[in-house]
C-alpha positions as CSV (number, residue, x, y, z in Angstrom):
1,X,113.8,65.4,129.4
2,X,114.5,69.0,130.3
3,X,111.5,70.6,128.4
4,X,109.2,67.6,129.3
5,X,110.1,68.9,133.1
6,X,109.9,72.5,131.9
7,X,113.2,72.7,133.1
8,X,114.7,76.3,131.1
9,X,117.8,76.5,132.2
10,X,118.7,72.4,131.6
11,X,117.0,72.8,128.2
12,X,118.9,75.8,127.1
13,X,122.4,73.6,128.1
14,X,121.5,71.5,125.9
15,X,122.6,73.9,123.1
16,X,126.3,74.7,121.4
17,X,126.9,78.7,121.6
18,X,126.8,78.3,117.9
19,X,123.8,76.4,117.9
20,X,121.2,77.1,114.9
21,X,117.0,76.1,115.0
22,X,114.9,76.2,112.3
23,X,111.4,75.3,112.5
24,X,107.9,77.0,110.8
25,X,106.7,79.3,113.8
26,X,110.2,80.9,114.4
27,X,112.2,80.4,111.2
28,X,116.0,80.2,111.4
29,X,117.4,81.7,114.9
30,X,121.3,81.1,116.2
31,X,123.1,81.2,119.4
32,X,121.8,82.9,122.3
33,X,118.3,83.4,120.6
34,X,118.0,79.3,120.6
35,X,118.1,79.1,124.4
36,X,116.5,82.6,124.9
37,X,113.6,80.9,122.8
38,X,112.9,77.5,125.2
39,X,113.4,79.6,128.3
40,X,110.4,82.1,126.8
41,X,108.4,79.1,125.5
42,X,109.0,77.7,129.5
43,X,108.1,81.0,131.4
44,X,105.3,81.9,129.6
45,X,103.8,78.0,129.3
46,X,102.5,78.8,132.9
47,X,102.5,75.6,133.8
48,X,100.0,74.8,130.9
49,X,102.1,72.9,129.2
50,X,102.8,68.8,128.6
51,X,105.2,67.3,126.3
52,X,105.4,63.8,125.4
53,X,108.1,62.0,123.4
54,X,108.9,58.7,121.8
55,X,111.1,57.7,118.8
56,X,114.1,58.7,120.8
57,X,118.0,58.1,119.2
58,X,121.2,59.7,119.0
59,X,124.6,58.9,117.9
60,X,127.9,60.9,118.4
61,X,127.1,63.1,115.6
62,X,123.1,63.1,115.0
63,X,119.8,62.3,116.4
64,X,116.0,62.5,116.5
65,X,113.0,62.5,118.3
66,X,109.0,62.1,118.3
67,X,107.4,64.7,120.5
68,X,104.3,66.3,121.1
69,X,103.4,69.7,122.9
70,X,100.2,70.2,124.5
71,X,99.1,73.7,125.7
72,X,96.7,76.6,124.8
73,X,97.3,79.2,122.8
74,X,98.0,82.3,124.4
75,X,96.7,84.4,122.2
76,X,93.5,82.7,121.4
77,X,92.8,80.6,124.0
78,X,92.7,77.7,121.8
79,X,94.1,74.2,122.9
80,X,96.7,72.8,120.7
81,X,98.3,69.6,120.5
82,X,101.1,70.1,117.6
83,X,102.9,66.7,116.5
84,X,106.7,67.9,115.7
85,X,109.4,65.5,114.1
86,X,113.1,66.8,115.5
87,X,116.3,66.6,113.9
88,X,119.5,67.1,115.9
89,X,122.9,67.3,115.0
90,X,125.7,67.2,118.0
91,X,129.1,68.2,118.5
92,X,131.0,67.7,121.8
93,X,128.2,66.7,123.8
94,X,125.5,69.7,122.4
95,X,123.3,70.5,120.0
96,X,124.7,72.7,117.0
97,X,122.0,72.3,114.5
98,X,117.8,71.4,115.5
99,X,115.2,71.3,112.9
100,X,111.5,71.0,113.9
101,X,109.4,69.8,111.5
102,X,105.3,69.8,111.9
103,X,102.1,70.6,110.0
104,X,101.5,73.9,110.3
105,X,98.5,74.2,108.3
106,X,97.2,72.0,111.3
107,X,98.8,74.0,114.1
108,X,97.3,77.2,112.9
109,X,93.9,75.8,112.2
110,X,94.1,74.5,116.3
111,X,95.8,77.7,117.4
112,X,94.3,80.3,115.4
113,X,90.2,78.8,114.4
114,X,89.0,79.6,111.4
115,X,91.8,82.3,110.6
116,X,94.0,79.3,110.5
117,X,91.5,77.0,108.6
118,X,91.7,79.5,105.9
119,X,94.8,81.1,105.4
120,X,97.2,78.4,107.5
121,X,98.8,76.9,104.3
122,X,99.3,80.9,102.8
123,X,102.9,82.0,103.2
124,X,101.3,85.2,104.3
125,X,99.7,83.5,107.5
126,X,103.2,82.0,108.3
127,X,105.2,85.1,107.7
128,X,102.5,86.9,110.0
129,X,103.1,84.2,112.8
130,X,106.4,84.3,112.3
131,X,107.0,88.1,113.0
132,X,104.7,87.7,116.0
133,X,107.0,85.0,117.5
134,X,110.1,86.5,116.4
135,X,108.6,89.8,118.6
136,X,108.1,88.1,121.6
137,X,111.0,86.8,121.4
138,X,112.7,90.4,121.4
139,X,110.3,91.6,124.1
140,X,111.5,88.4,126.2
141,X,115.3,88.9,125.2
142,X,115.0,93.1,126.4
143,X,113.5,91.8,129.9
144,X,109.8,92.0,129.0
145,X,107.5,89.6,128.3
């Protein structure tokens, strides 16, 4: 597995050009931002991060995985080990369409401490974290990090 191996570049072939993700931390992002995302997540892991995966299966047409991420937090320091369900959907070979699905109630109370304990399941919390990982991702796509 590419991102297992924190391997950026074989993890961002993995994608369409037209390739959509959609998961709670990011929200919806197409195309280039897909790829541009897993090569930020990579670079900026440090080496501090471990994937594990099980549940493995694909078709022609669709698939899904098991996988867990273990890192800490950047901003907090905080270790987190976030459980995420994937959905994939293919077409000639790549991935058009990727849902991750995970508790983010959880992840925030792990990433963010009592912050996250208490306003983790507020749509204000997750619009917050959002626009923090949707602006790193535009500091990472103008050359910055």
């Amino acid at each position: 597995m590419a991102f297992a191996s924190e391997d950026a570049e074989a993890m961002a072939g993995c994608y369409a050009d037209v390739a959509v993700f959609d998961d709670p931390a990011f929200g919806r992002l197409n195309n280039g931002r897909v790829r541009n995302m897993w090569r930020m997540l990579i670079k900026n892991s440090g080496g501090n991060l471990k994937i594990t995966h099980s549940d493995v299966w694909a078709d022609d047409w669709k698939g899904g995985a098991k996988w867990v991420a273990e890192y800490t937090f950047s901003k907090t320091g905080r270790k987190v080990v976030n459980r995420i369900d994937a959905q994939f959907e293919f077409k000639d070979g790549k991935i058009i369409h990727h849902v991750d699905h995970f508790d983010f109630w959880k992840w925030s109370r792990q990433a963010l401490g009592l912050v996250g304990l208490l306003l983790g399941w507020t749509l204000f919390l997750q619009n917050k974290v959002r626009q923090q990982a949707l602006a790193s991702l535009n500091r990472f796509e103008q050359g910055g990090n």
